[in-house]
Each structure stands twice: as structure tokens, then as C-alpha cells.
TIDRENZA-547709 format. One record per atom (N, C-alpha, C): atom name; z, y, x; residue in one letter; residue number from 0. Coordinates in Angstrom, 3 decimals. Atoms other than C-alpha are relative to their C-alpha. Layout:
<atoms>
   atome         up      north       east   residu   num
      CA          Z          Y          X        A   NUM
...
</atoms>
This chain:
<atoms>
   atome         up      north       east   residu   num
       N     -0.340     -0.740     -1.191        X     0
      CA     26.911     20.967    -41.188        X     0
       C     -1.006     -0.340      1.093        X     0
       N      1.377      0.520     -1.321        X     1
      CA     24.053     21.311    -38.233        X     1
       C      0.789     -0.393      1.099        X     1
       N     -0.815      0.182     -1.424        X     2
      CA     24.912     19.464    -35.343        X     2
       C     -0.730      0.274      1.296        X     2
       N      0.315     -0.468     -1.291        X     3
      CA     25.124     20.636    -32.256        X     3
       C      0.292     -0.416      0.852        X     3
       N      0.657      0.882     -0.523        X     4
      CA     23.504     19.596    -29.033        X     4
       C      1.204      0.653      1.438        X     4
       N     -0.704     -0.116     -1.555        X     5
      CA     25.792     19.860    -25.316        X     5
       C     -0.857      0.203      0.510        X     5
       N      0.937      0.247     -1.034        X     6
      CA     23.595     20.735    -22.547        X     6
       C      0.151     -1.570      0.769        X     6
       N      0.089      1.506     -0.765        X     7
      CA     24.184     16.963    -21.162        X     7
       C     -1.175     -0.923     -1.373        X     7
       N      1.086      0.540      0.802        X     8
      CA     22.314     16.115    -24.520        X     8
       C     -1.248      0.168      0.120        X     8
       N      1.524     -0.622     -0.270        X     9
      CA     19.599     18.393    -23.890        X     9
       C     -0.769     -0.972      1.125        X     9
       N      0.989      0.333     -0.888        X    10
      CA     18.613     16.848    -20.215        X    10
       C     -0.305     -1.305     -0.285        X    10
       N      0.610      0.966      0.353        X    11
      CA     17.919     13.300    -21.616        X    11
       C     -1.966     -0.007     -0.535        X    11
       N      0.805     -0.227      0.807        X    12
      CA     15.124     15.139    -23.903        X    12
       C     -0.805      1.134      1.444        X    12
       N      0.801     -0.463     -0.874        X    13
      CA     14.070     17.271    -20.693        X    13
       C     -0.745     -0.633      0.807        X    13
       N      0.551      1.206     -0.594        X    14
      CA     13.367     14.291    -18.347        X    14
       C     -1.010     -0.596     -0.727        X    14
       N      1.348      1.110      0.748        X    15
      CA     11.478     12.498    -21.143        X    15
       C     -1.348      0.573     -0.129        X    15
       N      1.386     -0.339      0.001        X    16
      CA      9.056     15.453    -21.375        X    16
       C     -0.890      0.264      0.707        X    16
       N      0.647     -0.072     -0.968        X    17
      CA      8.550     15.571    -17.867        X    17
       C     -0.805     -1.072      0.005        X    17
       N      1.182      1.421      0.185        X    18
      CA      7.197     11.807    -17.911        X    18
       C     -1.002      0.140     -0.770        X    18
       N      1.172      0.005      0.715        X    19
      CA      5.249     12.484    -20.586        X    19
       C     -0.873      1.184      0.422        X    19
       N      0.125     -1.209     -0.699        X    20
      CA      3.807     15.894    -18.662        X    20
       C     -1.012     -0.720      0.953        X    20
       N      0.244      0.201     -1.011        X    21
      CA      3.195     13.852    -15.722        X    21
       C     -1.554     -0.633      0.064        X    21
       N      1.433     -0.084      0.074        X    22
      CA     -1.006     13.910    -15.170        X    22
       C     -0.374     -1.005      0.805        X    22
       N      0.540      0.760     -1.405        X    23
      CA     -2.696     11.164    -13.021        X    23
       C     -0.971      1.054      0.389        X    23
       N      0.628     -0.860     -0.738        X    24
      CA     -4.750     12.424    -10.269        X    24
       C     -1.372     -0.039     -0.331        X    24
       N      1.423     -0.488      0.606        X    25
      CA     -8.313     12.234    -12.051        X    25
       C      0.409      0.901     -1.317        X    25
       N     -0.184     -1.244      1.045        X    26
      CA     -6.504     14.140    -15.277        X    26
       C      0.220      1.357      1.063        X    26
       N      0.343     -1.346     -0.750        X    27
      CA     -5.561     16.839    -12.564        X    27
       C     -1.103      0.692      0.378        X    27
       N      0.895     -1.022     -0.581        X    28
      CA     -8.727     17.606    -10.857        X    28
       C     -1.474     -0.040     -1.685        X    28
       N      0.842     -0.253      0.808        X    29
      CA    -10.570     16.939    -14.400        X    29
       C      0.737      1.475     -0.773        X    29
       N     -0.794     -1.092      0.446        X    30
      CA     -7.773     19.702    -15.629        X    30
       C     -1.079      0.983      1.025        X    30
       N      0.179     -0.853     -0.937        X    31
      CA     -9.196     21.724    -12.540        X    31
       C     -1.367      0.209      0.031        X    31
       N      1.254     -0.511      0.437        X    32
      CA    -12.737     21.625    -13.176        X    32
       C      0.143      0.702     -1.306        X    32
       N      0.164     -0.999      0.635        X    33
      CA    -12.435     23.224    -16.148        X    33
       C      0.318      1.338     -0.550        X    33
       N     -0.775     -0.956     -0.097        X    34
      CA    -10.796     26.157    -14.936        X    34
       C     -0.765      1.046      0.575        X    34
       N      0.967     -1.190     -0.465        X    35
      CA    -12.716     29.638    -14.880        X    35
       C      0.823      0.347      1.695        X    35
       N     -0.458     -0.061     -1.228        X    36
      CA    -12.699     30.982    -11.636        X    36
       C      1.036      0.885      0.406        X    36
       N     -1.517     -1.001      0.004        X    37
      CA     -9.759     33.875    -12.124        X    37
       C      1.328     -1.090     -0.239        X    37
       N     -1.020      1.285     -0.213        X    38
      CA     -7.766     30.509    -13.436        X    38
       C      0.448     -0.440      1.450        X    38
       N     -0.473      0.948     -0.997        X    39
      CA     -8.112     28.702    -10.306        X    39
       C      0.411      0.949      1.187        X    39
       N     -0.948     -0.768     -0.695        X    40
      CA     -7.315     31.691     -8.302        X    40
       C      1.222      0.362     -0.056        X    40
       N     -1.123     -0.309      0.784        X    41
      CA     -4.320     32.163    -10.245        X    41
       C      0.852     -1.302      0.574        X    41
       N     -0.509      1.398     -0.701        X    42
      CA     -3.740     28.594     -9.309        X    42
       C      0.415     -0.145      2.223        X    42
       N      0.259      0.031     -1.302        X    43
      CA     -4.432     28.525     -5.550        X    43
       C      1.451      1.256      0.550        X    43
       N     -1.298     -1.436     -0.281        X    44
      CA     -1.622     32.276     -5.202        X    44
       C      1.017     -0.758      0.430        X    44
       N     -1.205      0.412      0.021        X    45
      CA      0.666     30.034     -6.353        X    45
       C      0.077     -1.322      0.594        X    45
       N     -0.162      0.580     -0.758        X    46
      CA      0.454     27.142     -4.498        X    46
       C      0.644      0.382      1.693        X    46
       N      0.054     -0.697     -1.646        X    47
      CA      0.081     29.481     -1.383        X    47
       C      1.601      0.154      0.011        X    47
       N     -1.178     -0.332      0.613        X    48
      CA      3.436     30.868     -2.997        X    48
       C      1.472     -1.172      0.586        X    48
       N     -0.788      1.309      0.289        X    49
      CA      5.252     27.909     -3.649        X    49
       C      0.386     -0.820      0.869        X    49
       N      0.287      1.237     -1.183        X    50
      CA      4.165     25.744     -0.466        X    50
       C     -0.223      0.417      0.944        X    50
       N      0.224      0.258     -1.412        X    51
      CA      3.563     27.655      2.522        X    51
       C     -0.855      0.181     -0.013        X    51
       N      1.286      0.481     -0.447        X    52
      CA      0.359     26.874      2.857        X    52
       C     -1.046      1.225     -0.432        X    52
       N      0.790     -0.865      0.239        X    53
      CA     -2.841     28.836      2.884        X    53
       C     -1.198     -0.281     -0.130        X    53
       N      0.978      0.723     -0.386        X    54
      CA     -6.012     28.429      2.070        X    54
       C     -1.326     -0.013      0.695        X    54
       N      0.891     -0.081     -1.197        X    55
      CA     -7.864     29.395      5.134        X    55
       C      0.366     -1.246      0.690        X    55
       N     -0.158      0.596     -1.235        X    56
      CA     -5.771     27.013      7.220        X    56
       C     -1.015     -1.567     -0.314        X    56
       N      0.448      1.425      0.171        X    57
      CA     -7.275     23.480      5.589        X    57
       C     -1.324      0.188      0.585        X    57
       N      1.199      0.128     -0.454        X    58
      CA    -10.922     24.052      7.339        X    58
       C      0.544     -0.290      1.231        X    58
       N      0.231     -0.329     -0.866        X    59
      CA     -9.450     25.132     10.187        X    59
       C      0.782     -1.643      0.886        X    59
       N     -0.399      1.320      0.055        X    60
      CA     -7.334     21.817     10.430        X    60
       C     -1.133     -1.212      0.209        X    60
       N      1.263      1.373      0.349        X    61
      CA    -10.315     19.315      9.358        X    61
       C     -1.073      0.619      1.109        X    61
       N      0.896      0.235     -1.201        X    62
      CA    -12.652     21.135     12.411        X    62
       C      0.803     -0.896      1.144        X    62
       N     -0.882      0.538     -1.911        X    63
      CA     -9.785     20.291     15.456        X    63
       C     -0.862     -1.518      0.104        X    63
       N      0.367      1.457     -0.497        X    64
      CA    -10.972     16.479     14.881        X    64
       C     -1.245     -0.028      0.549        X    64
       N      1.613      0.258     -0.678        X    65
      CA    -14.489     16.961     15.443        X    65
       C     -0.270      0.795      1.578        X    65
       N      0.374     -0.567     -1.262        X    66
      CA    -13.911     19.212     18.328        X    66
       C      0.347     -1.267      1.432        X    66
       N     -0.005      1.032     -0.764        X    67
      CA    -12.947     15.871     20.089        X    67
       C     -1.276     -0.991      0.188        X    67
       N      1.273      0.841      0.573        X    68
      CA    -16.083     13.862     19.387        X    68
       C     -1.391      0.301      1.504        X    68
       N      0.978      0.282     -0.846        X    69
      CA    -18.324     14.877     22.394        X    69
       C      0.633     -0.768      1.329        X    69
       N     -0.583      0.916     -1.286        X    70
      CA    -15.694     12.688     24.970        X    70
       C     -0.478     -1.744     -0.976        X    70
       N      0.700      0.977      0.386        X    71
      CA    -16.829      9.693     22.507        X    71
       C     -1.472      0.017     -0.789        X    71
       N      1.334      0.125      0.437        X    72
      CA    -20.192     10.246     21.449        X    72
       C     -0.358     -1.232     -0.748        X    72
       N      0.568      1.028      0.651        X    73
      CA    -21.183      6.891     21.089        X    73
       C      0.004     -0.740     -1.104        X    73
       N      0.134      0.723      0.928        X    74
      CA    -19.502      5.353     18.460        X    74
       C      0.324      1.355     -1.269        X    74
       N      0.094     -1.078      1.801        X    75
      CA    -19.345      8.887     16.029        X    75
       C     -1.823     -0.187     -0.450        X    75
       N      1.869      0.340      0.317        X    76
      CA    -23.474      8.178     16.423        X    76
       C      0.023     -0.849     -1.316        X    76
       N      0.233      1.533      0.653        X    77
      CA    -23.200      4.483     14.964        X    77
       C      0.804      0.675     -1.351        X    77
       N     -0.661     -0.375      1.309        X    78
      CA    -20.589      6.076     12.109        X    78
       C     -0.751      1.544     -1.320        X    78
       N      0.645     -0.995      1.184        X    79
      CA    -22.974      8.888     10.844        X    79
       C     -0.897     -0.517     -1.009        X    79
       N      0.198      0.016      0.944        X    80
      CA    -24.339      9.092      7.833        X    80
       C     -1.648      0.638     -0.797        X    80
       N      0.753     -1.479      0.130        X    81
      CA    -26.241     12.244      7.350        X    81
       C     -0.855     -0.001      1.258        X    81
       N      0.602     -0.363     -1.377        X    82
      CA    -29.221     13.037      9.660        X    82
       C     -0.631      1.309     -0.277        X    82
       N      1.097     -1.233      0.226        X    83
      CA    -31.759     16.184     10.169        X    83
       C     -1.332     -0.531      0.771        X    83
       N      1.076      0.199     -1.035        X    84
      CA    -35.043     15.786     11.136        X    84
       C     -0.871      0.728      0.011        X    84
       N      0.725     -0.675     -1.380        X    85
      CA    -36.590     17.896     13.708        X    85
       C     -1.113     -0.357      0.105        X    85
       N      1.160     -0.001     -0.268        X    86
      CA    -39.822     18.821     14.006        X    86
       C     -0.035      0.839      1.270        X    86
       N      0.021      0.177     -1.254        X    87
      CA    -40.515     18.936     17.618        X    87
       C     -0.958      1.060      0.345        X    87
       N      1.223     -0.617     -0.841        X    88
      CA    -44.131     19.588     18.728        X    88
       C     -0.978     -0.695     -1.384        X    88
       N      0.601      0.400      0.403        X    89
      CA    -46.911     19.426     16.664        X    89
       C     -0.917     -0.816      0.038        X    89
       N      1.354      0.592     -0.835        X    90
      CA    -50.019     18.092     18.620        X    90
       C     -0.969      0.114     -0.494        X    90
       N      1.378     -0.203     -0.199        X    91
      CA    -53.302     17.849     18.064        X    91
       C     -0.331      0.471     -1.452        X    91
       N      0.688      0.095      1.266        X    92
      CA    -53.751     17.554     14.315        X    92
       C      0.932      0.680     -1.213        X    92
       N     -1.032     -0.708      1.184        X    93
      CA    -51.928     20.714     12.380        X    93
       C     -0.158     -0.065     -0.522        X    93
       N     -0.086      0.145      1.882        X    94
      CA    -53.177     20.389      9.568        X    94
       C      0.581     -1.498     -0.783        X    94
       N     -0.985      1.440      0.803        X    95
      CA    -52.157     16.549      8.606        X    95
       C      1.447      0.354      0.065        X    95
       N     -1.138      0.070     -0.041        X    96
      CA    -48.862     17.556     10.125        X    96
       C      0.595      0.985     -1.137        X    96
       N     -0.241     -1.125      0.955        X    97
      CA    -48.811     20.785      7.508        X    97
       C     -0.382     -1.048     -1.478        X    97
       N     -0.022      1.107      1.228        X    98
      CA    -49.895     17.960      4.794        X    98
       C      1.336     -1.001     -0.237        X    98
       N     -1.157      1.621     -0.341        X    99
      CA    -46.970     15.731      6.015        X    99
       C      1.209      0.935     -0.143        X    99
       N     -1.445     -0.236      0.365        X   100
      CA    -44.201     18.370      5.442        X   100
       C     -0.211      0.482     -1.321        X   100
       N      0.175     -0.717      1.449        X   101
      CA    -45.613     19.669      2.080        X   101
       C      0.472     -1.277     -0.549        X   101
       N     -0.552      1.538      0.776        X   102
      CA    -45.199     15.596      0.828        X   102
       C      1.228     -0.039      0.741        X   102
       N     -1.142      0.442      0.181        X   103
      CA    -41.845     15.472      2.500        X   103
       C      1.203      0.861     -0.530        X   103
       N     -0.988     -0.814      0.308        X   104
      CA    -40.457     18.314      1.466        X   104
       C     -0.303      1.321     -1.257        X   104
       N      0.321     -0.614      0.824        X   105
      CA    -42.004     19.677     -1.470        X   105
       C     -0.166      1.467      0.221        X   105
       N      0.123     -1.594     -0.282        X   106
      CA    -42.819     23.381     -0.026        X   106
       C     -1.339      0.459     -0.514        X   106
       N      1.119     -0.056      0.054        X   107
      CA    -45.954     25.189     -0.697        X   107
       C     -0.449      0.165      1.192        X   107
       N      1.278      0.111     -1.087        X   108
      CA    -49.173     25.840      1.471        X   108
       C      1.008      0.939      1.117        X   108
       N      0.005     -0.857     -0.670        X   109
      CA    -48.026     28.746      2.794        X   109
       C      1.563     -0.250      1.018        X   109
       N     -1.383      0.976     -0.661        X   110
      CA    -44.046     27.521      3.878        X   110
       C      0.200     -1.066      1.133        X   110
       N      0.317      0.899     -0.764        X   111
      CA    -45.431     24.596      5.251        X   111
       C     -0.518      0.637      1.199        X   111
       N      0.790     -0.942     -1.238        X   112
      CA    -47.537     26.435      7.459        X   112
       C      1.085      0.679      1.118        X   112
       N     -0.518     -1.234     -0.379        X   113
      CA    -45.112     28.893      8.471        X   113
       C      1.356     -1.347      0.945        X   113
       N     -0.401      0.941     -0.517        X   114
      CA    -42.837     25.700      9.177        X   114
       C     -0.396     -0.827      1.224        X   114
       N      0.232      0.652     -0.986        X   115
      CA    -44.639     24.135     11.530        X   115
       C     -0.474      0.828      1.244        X   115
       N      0.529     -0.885     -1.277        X   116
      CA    -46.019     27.109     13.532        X   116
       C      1.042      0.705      0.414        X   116
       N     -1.362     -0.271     -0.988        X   117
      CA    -42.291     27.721     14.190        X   117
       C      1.236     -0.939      0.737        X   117
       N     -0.675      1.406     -0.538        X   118
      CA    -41.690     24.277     15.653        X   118
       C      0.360      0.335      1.235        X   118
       N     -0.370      1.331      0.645        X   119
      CA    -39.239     23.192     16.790        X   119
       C      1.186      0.391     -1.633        X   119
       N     -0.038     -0.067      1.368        X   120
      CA    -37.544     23.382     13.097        X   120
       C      0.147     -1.044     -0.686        X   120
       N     -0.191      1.303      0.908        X   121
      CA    -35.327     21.269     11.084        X   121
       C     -1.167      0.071     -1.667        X   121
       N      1.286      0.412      1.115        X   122
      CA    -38.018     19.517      8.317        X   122
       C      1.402     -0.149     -1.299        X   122
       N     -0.777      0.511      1.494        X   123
      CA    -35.088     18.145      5.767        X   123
       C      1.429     -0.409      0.506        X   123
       N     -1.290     -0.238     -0.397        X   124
      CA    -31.450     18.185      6.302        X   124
       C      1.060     -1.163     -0.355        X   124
       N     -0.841      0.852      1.036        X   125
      CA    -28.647     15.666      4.911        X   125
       C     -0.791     -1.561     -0.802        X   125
       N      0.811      1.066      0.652        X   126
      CA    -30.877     12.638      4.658        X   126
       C      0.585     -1.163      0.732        X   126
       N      0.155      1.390     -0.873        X   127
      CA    -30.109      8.650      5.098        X   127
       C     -0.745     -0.148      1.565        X   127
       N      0.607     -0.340     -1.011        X   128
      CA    -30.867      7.286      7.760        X   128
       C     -1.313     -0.667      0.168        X   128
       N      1.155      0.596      0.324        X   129
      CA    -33.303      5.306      6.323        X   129
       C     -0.914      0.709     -0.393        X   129
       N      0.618     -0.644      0.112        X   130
      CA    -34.920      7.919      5.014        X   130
       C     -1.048      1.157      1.117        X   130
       N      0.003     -0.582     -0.719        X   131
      CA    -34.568      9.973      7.978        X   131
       C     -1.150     -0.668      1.088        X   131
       N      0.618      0.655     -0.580        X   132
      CA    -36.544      7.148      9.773        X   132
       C     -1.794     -0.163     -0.791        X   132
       N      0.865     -0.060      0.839        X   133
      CA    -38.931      7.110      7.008        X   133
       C     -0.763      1.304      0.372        X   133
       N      0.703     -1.438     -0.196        X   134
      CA    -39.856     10.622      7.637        X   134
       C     -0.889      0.184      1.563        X   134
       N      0.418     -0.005     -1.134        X   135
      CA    -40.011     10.041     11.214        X   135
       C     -1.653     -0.615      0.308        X   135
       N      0.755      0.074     -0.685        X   136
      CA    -42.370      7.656     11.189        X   136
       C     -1.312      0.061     -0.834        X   136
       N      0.785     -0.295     -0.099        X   137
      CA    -44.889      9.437      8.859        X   137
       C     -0.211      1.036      0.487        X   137
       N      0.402     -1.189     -0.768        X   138
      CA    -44.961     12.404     11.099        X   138
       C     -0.480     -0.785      1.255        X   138
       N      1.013      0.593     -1.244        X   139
      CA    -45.948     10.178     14.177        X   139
       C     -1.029     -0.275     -0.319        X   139
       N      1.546      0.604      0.424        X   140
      CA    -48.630      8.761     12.092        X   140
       C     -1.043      0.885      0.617        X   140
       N      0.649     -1.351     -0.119        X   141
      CA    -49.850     12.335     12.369        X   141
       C     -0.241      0.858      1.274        X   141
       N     -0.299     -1.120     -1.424        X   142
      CA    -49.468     13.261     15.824        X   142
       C      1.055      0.751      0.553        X   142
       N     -0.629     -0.845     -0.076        X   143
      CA    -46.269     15.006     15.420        X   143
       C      1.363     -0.684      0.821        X   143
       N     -1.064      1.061     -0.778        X   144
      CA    -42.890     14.313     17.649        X   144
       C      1.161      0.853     -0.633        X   144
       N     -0.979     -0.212      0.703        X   145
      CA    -39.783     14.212     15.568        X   145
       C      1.405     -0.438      1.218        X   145
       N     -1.761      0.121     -0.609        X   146
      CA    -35.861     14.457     16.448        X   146
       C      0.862     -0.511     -1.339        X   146
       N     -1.796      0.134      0.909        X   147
      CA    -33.015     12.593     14.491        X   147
       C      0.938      0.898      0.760        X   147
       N     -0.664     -0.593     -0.064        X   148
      CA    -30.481     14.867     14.720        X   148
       C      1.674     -0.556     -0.990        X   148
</atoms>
């Protein structure tokens, strides 16, 4: 004779497959990379769905903080990361300075050129700041007056 199960039997065996279900948060977003991009839209609906939420508002959230940042200046300076550096003025000697952004920034002849005869003009974007200093000071070598940014 088959035996049969109560629904109070069943939720023992439901609970257990939730635990076993349950993803840590590098299996999730490794789940989530490999999700075509109609997937993860499919995904994102239903969150929106589900939660409220939208997903325009999370940018608009993560700017408000920075719109505070020019009443302390000083110490978001000391905490950056990331610089740009600004090509200023050229001076005397365009052509080293047109040699000096082709080696820092891998462009050709003609780029370079076109780069510096529309100074002022970020040179390289998202760099240390060691680097960023690095850059700086072979463009002085050259005559040229740079901006950290």
C-alpha cells in the first residue's frame, strides 16, 4: 500500500530544499554574469516588480553624496584615487611635447598633434597618482604645464 504524505510532512522536505537552494553572494553574481542580456533584463522587471525599486533611482542616489563634497574639499583631495592629467599650455618646444604624449599615451603622429594644438586637454584619464605624477613630470621636462585633476 503507497503511503501517503500530509501537507505537514511535505514542509519539512520544502525548508530543506530551500537551504540547499540558498547561493552565497559570489555564487549569485557568478550566476549573474553568465546571464545573456534578455536574461538579466528579465531579472532586473522583476526585482523592479517585486521590490519597489527601480533601476534609474540607484545612480541617482550614489550622486546626492558627491554633491556635498565642494563644502569639504580638502580631505575628498587626500582620499582620491583616480586622477586626469591636463595638458595646459604647451610652450616653447611642440614637438618634444607631441613626442611626450605619443609615449604616454600610445596615439599616433597625427592624434598627438591634434592633441596638443587643442590644449588645454585631458592627456590620460583614471590614472594613480603615482603615475599621474609620473606623467607630470615628463611633460615639464619638455616645457609643457600640466594639471592633476
Amino acid at each position: 500500500m503507497p503511503k501517503v504524505q500530509t501537507n505537514e510532512a511535505k514542509e519539512p522536505v520544502k525548508e530543506k530544499k530551500e537551504k540547499e537552494i540558498k547561493l552565497t553572494k559570489e555564487q549569485f553574481f557568478e550566476h549573474l554574469d553568465n546571464l545573456t542580456v534578455l536574461e538579466l533584463a528579465d531579472y532586473i522587471k522583476e526585482f523592479e516588480e517585486r521590490y519597489g525599486v527601480t533601476a534609474a533611482a540607484a545612480p541617482i542616489a550614489m550622486a546626492a553624496p558627491g554633491a556635498a563634497s565642494p563644502q569639504g574639499e580638502g580631505p575628498a583631495e587626500e582620499a582620491k584615487s583616480e586622477f586626469t592629467v591636463v595638458l595646459k599650455s604647451v610652450g616653447d618646444k611642440k614637438i618634444n611635447v607631441i613626442k611626450t604624449v605619443r609615449e604616454v599615451t600610445n596615439l599616433g603622429l597625427k592624434e598627438a598633434k591634434d592633441l596638443v594644438d587643442s590644449a588645454p586637454k585631458p592627456v590620460k584619464e583614471n590614472v594613480t597618482k603615482e603615475e599621474a605624477e609620473e606623467i607630470k613630470t615628463k611633460f615639464e621636462a619638455v616645457g609643457a604645464e600640466i594639471e592633476l585633476q
